[in-house]
N, C-alpha and C positions, 0 to 999 in steps of 0.2 A: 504493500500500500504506500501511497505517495501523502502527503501533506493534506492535501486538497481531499483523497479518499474520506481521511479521518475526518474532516470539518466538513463533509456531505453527510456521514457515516452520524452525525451525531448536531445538524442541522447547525453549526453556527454561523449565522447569517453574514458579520462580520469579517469572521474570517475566510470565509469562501471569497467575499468579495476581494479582501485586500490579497488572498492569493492567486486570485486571476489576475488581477494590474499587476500583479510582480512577473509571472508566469502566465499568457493568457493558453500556453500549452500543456499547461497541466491539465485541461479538462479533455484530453485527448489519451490520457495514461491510465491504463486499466490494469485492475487487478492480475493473479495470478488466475483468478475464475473468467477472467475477462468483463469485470462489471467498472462501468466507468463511473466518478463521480455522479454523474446524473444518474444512474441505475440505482447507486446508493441513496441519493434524495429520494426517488420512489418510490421506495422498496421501503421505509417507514414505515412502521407498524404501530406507531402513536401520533395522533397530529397530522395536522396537512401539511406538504414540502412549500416553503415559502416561493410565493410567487418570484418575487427579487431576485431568489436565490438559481430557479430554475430561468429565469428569461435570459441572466448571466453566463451560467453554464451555456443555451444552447446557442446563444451570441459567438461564445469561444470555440465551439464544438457542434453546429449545424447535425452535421450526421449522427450524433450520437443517440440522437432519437430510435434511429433506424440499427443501431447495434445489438447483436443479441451478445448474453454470458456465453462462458463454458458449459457451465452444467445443465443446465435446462434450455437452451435456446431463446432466454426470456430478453424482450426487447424493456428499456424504462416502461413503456404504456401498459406493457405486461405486467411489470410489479404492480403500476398503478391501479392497476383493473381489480386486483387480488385483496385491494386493499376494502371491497364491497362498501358498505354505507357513508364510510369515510372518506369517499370519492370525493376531492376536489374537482366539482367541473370545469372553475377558471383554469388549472394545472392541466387537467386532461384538454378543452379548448388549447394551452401552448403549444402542448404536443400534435395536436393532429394539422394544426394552423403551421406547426416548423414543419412538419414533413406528412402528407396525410396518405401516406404510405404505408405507415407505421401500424395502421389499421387494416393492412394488409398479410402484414406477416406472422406466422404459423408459432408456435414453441414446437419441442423436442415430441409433446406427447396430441401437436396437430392442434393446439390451443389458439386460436386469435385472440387479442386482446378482448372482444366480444363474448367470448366462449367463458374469460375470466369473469367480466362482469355480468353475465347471467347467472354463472354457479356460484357465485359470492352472493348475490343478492346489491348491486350495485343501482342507485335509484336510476328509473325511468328515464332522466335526461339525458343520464351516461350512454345508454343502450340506443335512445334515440338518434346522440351522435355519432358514435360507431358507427351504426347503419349509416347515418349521412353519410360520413365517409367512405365505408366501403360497402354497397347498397347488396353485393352477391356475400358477404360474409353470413346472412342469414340462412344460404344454402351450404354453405361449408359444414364437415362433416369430423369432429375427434378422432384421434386412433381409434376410439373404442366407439365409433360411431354413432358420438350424441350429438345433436343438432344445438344449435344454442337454445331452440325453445323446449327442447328436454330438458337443461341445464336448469333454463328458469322455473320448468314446473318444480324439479328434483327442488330446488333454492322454497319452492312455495311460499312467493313473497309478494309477487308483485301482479294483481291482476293489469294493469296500465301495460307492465314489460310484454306478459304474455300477449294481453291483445297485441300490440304492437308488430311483434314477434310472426303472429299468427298473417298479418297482415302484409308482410314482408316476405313469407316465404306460408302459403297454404300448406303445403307438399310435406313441410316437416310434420304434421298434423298426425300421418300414418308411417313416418321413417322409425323402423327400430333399432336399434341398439345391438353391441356385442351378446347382451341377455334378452334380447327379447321384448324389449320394454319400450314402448310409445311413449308420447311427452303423457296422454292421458294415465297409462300407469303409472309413471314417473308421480306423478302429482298426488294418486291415492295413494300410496307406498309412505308419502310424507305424512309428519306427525300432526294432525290434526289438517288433512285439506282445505285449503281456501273455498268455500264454495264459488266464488265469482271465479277462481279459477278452473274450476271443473265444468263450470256451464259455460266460461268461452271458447271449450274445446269443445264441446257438445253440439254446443249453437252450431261451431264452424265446423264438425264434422259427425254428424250423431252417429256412422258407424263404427266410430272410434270403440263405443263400448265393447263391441264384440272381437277385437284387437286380442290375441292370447300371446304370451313369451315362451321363451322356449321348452319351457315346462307346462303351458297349457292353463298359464293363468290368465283370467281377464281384467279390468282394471275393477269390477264389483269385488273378486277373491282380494284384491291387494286394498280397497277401501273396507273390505268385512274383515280382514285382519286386524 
């Protein structure tokens, strides 16, 4: 880790600043996992990355947006995404405004930054803007082939996401899963179902019910469980 790591790694606003005017190349030096300063600002797991802090970094380092780590393929908007209710939307707006690309690219396990914020539980505006930016991400598919509107039913948060979701891509309505599992099962499986979320699948496809996984359930077995 380099200087600037540490004072991203532990948000101080200050000193981030005064170690870009000394260096404005340090926002270009990445770990041994390959996570640059800016990675470290998003990747936060208390508090939102200060806007100042992030418009500085990608002043100095444009592409860093678009960088993935070593270990997981995670680009910054990836951590960002993971961080679900906490979502800064001015911070995510940075990011897709420096490079709206960034809304493009996959992680290690076929994740978009989208796929993060449905399975997090990420509010509605997040999800809204994602789709603006990349309008086919709602057909994209996980390693283990969940749709991002299975993500949101599994997350069982947000009836606004799922309509949205539903609206964006119909087709994921009947895509199953490496198990078997529709966004509609996905949804009864969860602890206590939304019912607004069960009836805008319903609405938009009523033969969802009769949907079985690969064991022969249907989403009535996985809500009478």
């Amino acid at each position: 880790w380099a200087p600037l790591h540490y004072a991203a790694s532990n948000t101080n606003v200050d000193l981030i600043s005064y170690l870009l005017e000394a260096n404005p190349e340090a926002a270009r030096l990445k770990t041994s996992k390959g996570e640059t300063a800016l990675h470290l600002m998003c990747r936060q797991s208390s508090g939102t990355p200060p806007l100042s802090s992030i418009d500085k970094l990608l002043e100095a380092d444009p592409d860093a947006v678009i960088q993935r780590d070593q270990e997981h393929l995670y680009t910054p908007l990836h951590l960002l995404c993971l961080a679900g209710s906490r979502v800064s939307i001015d911070v995510l707006y940075r990011l897709l405004q420096s490079n709206p690309q960034a809304a493009e690219i996959a992680d290690a396990d076929h994740y978009l930054p989208l796929h993060h914020a449905c399975e997090n539980g990420c509010e509605a505006n997040v999800v809204a803007a994602l789709l603006e930016a990349y309008p086919s991400s709602a057909y994209a598919m996980t390693r283990k082939q969940d749709s991002s509107l299975s993500l949101a039913c599994s997350c069982n948060k947000s009836v606004e996401t799922v309509q949205m979701l539903i609206n964006a891509n119909p087709s994921a309505l009947v895509k199953k899963n490496d198990y078997g599992f529709a966004p509609l099962h996905c949804v009864c499986r969860a602890y206590q179902p939304r019912m607004g979320i069960v009836q805008a699948l319903l609405e938009a496809s009523p033969s969802c019910v009769a949907l079985t996984t690969h064991g022969g359930e249907t989403p009535i077995h996985m809500a009478s469980s």
